[in-house]
Structures are given as structure tokens and as C-alpha cells.
C-alpha positions, 0 to 999 in steps of 0.5 A: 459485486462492487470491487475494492479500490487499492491505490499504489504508489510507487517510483519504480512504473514496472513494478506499479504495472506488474502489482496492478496486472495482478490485482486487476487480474482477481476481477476483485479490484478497481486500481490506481497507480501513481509513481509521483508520491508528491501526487499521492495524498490528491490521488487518494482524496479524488480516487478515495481508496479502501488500500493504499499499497506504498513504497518505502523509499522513493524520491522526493517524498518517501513512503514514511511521508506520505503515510504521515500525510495521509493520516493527517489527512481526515478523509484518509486517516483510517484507509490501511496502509500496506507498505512495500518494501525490498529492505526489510524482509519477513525474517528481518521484521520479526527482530523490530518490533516497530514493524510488527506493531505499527505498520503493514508490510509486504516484500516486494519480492513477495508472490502474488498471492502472499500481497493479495492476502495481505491485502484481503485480511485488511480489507476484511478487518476494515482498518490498518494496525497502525 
């Protein structure tokens, strides 16, 4: 079975460990972390990932960026995006729709399962909701 590559980034190292001990842990997927988000858009034209988990709120470069980036970028532009976030949860999103409508996101508080399903489903329907 030829496994999925997912590329996350993130600032925070212990969480980017934690999501790919996870990931790593189905045998599903071959992962790539950065927590440098300046570095993400050559990450993910030398990695050339079928996901890309991304945090919101970074320094230097935040998440809203790097997604603008990405889909500017023409190798790129159809890869899903996932966001990961710990300001807007499930409840909060269901009251903006700019979040149902246009992007993918995952709490950060999340279980694991809840981000590998979200994960799974995207990979399955082969491209983002953006």
C-alpha cells in the first residue's frame, strides 16, 4: 500500500511531534512536519503532499498566508487544506459561515481520531472545500 503524505505545520514542536506520532502510528502515512511557516510553501513543493495540516496563528507567517501562498502556487493549488486551530471550535463555526463554507478545520483539542477522519474523507473526495 503506497502511503498518503500529509505535511503540517505548525510553530508549537510538541504538537507537530504528537499529530505525527499519531499519523505515523495508522502505517497509513508518510509525514512531514515544519514549525518555520516561511519554509512551508518549499516544503511542500519538495515533499509534494496529498494534505497539508496548518496552524492558524503563527509567527512570522500565519496560517491564512501560507494557505494564500499555497493556492497561488500552481503545483499546489488543489492540495486540501486542513487548518488547526484552538480559537474556533466546532460550536463556534457552526455561527460563521466563512468557516463552514470555505475552509477545513480541526480543533487542536481534537482527538485523534476525530483529525484522522477528517483527514481520511478529504483524501477520499481527492480535493479541499475551499
Amino acid at each position: 500500500m503506497v502511503k498518503k503524505r500529509i505535511m503540517a505545520v505548525d510553530d508549537e514542536q510538541e504538537f507537530l511531534a504528537l499529530v505525527a506520532g499519531h499519523l505515523k502510528k495508522t502505517n497509513k502515512y508518510e509525514v512531514r512536519t515544519t514549525s518555520d511557516s516561511s519554509q512551508a510553501v518549499a516544503l511542500a513543493l519538495e515533499f509534494k503532499p496529498d494534505l497539508i495540516l496548518l496552524d492558524v496563528i503563527m509567527p512570522g507567517v500565519d496560517g491564512g498566508e501560507v494557505a494564500s501562498q499555497i493556492r497561488a502556487n500552481y503545483e499546489l493549488k488543489d492540495i486540501p487544506l486542513v487548518f488547526l486551530t484552538s480559537l474556533v471550535r466546532k460550536e463556534e463555526a457552526a455561527t460563521r459561515e466563512q468557516y463552514l463554507e470555505k475552509q477545513n478545520f480541526v480543533e487542536k483539542l481534537a482527538r485523534k481520531e476525530e483529525l484522522i477522519n477528517c483527514i481520511e474523507g478529504l483524501l477520499r473526495r481527492g480535493k479541499s472545500q475551499r
